[in-house]
C-alpha positions as CSV (number, residue, x, y, z in Angstrom):
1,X,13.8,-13.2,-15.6
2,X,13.6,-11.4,-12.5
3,X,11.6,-11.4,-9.9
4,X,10.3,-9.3,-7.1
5,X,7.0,-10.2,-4.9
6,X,5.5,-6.5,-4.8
7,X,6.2,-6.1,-8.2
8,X,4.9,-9.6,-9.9
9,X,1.0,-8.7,-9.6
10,X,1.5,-5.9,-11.5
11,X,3.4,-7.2,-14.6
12,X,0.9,-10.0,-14.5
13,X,-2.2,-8.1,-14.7
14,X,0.0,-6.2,-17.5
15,X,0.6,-9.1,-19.3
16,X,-3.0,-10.4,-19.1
17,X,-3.7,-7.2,-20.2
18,X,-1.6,-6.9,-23.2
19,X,-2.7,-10.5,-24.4
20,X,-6.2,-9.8,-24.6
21,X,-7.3,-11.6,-21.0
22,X,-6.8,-14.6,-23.3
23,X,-4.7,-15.8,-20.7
24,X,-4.7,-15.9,-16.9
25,X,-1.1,-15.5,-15.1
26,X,-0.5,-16.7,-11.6
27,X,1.9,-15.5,-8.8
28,X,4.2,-18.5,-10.2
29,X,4.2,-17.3,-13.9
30,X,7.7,-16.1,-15.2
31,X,8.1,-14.3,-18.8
32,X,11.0,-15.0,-21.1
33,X,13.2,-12.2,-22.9
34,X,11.0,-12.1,-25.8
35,X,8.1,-11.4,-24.2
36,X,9.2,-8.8,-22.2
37,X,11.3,-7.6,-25.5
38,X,7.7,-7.6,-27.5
39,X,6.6,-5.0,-24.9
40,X,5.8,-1.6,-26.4
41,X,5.3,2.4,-25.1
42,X,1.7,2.1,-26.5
43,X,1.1,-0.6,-24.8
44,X,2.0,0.3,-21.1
45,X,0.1,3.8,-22.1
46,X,-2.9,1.4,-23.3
47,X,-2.5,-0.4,-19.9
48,X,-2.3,3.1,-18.1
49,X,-5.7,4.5,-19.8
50,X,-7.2,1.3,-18.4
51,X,-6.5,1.6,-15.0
52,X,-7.3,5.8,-14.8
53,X,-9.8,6.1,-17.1
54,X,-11.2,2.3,-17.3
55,X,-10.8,2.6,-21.2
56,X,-7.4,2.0,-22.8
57,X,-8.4,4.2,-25.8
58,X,-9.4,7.0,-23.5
59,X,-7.8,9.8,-26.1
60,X,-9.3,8.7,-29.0
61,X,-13.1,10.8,-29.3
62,X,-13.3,11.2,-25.5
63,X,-16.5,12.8,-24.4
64,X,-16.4,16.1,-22.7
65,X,-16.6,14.6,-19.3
66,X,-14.1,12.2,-19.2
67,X,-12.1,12.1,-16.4
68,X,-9.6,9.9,-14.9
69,X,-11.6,9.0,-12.2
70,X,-10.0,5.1,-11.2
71,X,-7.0,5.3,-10.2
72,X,-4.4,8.5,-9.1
73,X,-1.1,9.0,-10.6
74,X,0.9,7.1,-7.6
75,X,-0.5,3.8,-8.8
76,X,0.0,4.6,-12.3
77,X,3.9,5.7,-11.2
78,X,4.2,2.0,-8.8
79,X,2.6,0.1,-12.4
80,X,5.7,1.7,-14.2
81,X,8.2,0.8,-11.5
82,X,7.5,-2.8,-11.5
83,X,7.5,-2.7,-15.3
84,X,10.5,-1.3,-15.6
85,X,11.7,-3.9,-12.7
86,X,11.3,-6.6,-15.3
87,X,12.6,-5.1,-18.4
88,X,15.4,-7.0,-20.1
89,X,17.4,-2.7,-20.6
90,X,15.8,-1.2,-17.9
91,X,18.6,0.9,-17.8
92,X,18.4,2.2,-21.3
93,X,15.9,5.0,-22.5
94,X,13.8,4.7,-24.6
95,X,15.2,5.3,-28.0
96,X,14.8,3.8,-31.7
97,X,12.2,1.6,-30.7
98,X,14.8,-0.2,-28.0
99,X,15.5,0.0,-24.5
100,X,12.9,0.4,-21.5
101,X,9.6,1.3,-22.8
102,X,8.4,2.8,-19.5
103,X,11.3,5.2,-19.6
104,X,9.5,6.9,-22.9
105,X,7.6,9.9,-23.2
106,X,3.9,8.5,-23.8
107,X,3.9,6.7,-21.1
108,X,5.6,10.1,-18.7
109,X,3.0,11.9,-20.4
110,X,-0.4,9.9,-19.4
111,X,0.7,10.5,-15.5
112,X,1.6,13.9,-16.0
113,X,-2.0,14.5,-17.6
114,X,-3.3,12.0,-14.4
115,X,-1.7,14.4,-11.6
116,X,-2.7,17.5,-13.6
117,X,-6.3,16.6,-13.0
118,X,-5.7,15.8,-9.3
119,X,-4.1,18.9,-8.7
120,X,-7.7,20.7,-10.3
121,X,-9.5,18.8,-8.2
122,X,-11.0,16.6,-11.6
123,X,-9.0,13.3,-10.7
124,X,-9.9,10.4,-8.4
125,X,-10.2,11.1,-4.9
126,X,-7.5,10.2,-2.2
127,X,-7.9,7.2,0.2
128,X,-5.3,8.1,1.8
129,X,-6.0,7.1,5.7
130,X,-6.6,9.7,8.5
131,X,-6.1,10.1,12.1
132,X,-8.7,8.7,14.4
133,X,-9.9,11.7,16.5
134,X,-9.8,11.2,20.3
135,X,-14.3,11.6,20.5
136,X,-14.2,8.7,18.1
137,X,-11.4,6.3,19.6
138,X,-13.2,7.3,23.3
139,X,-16.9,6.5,21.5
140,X,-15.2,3.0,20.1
141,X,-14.1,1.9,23.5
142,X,-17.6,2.8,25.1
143,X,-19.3,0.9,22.4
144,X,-17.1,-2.4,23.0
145,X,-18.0,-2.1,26.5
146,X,-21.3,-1.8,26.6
147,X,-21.6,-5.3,25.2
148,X,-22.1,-8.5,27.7
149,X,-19.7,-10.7,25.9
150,X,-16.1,-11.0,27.6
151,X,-13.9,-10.2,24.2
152,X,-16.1,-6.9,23.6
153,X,-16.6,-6.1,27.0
154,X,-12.6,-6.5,28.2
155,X,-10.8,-8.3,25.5
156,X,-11.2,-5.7,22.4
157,X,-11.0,-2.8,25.0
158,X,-7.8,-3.6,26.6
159,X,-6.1,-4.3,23.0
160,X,-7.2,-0.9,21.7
161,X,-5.7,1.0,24.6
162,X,-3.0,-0.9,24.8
163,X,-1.8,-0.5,21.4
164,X,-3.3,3.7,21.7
165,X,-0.7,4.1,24.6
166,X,2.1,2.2,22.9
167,X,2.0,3.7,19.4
168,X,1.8,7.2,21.9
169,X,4.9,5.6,22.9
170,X,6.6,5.3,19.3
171,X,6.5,2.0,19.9
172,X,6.1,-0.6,16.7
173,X,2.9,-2.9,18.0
174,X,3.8,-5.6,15.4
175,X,7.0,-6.2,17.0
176,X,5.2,-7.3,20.2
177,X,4.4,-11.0,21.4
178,X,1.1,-12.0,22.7
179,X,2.7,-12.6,26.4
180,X,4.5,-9.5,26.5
181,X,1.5,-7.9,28.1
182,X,0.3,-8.8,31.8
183,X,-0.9,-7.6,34.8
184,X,0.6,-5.4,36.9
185,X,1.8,-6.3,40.0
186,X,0.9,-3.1,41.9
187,X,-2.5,-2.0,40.4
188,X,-5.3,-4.1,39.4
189,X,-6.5,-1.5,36.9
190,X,-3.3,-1.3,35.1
191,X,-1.6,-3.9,32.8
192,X,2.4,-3.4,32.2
193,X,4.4,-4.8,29.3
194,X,8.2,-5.8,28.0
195,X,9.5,-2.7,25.8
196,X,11.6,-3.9,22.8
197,X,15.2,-2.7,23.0
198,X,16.1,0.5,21.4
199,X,19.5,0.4,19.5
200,X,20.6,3.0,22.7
201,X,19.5,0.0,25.1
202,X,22.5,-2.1,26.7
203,X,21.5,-3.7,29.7
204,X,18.2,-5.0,30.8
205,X,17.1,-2.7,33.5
206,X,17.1,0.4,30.8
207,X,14.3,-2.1,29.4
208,X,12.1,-2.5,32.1
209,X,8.4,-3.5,32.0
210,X,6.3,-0.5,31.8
211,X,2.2,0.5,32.2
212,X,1.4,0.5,29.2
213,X,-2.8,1.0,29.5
214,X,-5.6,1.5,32.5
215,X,-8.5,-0.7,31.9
């Protein structure tokens, strides 16, 4: 069987789902052939009413109202790619009750119906995330500061702006280690930092530390 950590929660929570919840599968549980052969388009659509309209017979006497309000078509279309992930003929349409059951057309249908309501305005709303406005990030830092402990005071502070002038930068601030920032040498109110090397970077002094925030 195989297996792919972003995709396993998924198939699990499918599987528990498709069994009743009479069973509870783990991050270590694996699925033979037959299993995953027993799998059915009316069952991945059953699985898809479930998660967008929190009732797996949505379409049988809905009331006038319903709505699928849970979950938008992007994690209905990420639940089918890691089903079709484990199918044994993911390769294969769906056809004559064989092949991969997520390529069918019930199952292309429910998330066109999903993204049809978004695009009215009737679906679930988006969580996408948005940009922090400069009056709140500015607010944020005056907040911290106005606290007597040393971590709100400095510590939080000097993180924030730090990582606010290095993501300015288009600079990754995962890839950083916890000494690459210190003080600078020059100015007591400025802290400097080790850039990572660019791809374009060959030597070290086209890497050289740079002020990265003003405290």
């Amino acid at each position: 069987m195989p297996h792919k950590k972003c995709y396993h929660p998924y198939v699990c929570r499918f599987m528990e789902f498709h069994y009743g919840y009479s069973v509870i599968f783990g991050k270590d549980a694996t699925f033979t052939w037959s299993q995953l052969l027993d799998i059915r388009p009316i069952d991945i659509k059953r699985f898809a009413g479930l998660l967008a309209h929190n009732d797996p017979d949505y379409d049988i006497h809905p009331p006038a109202n319903h709505r699928p309000k849970y979950c938008r078509f992007s994690t209905l279309e990420s639940a089918k790619k890691a089903l079709s992930y484990y199918m044994p003929h993911r390769t294969v349409p769906w056809c004559n009750n064989q092949g991969n059951p997520t390529r069918s057309g019930p199952v292309n249908d429910i998330i066109k119906e999903v993204k049809k309501f978004e695009a009215r305005g009737e679906g679930c709303p988006s969580h996408a995330k948005r940009a922090v406005r400069p009056n709140e990030f500015r607010k944020s830092i005056q907040l911290l500061r106005v606290q007597p402990s040393f971590e709100c005071k400095y510590k939080y502070p000097m993180v924030c702006l730090w990582q606010h002038t290095l993501i300015g930068r288009l600079d990754d601030a995962a890839h950083f280690k916890v000494e690459d920032p210190g003080g600078h040498p020059q100015f007591d109110f400025a802290l400097q930092t080790n850039v990572r090397w660019s791809k374009n970077g060959m030597e070290e002094r086209q890497c050289p530390p740079q002020v990265s925030t003003c405290l």
